[in-house]
C-alpha angles and dihedrals in degrees: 000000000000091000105126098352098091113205124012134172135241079254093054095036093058091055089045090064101039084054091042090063091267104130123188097030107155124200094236080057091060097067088060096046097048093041088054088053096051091050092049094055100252105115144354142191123321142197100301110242105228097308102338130102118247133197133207137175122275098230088055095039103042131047118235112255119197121255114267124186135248095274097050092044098062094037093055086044090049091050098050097049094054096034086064105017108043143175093038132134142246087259092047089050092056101046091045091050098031086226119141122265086256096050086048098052088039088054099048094049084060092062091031094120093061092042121092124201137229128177117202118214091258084068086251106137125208147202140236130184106228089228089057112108100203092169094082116121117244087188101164096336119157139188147175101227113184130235107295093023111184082224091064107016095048091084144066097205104043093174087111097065107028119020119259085254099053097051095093087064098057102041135001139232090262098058102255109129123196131220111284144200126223124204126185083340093317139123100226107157147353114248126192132183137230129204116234132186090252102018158004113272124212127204122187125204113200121209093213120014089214094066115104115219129184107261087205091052089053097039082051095044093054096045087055100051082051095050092047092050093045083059098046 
């Protein structure tokens, strides 16, 4: 059904199978099948149409890699994480991977030669990837950064980059996290947008009403975020 057509919707799909002899298929159905055949491996995510989500299959979308053993595996999954997420700690790696404490240990020992240490005075160590460049300057730098963010989402202890009370703001309980804006390296406030006739509309949602923040780094920030959803 999606050989050789790419990407297709929930909407497409659902014709696909009634022509393809499939009767009663309900469009509330489409969203179970399709979620079984992500988990089993057959397809994943394709090109959006417009504004709808599209699926294709695995094999056409991505490229075969060769097998690689254990070893290999959790030392290529612990490179990438520091290389884009230090510094970050033991605990961070594991929630982000959803390996166990003892994988994620294995796996940094593995890489343990191009990772430096630092302990905090509350004994937590972390790492940092020896390519990471953490001297750069976020001097009144802003940016729309969308629900799930990695910049949020990647670690288990978020204090350093929104304060313990403003969490609830910025995720629930439940795990749904919300779009969010970050200011000089922080998490400040949520944002959403609004379609208009003529143009997009932005809200932002401070945390806290005092805080100052750079009205051209927001104006740039959310020229930006428009000019990146006009391309996609």
């Amino acid at each position: 059904m999606l050989e050789g057509n790419n990407h297709l919707t929930r909407q497409e799909i659902g014709v696909a199978l009634n022509q393809s002899g499939i009767k009663g298929i309900q469009a509330s159905m489409i969203h179970y099948f399709m979620y079984r055949a992500e988990v089993e491996g057959i397809v994943c995510s394709g090109i959006d149409k417009g504004k709808k989500q599209t699926y294709a299959l695995i094999d056409e979308r991505i490229k075969p890699m060769k097998k690689i053993n254990k070893d290999e595996a959790l030392a290529l999954l612990a490179t990438k994480y520091f290389r884009s997420h230090s510094p970050a700690s033991l605990q961070d790696f594991s929630w982000w991977s959803g390996l166990n404490i003892s994988d994620c240990k294995q796996a940094i020992n593995l890489i343990d030669v191009d990772l430096l240490k630092e302990k905090l005075s509350n004994s937590l160590q972390l790492l940092i990837h020896k390519s990471c460049n953490l001297t750069s300057s976020v001097s009144k730098c802003a940016l729309l950064l969308p629900a799930f963010d990695e910049y949020i989402i990647s670690y288990k202890d978020r204090t350093s980059v929104i304060a313990l009370h403003h969490q609830p703001n910025a995720f629930t309980k439940n795990g749904i996290f919300h779009p969010i804006v970050m200011y000089n390296g922080n998490i400040v406030a949520t944002w959403k947008k609004a379609e208009k006739k003529t143009k997009t509309e932005i809200t932002i949602s401070p945390f806290d009403e005092k805080l100052k923040i750079d009205k051209e780094a927001l104006k740039k920030a959310e020229k930006r975020f428009l000019e990146f959803s006009q391309k996609s």
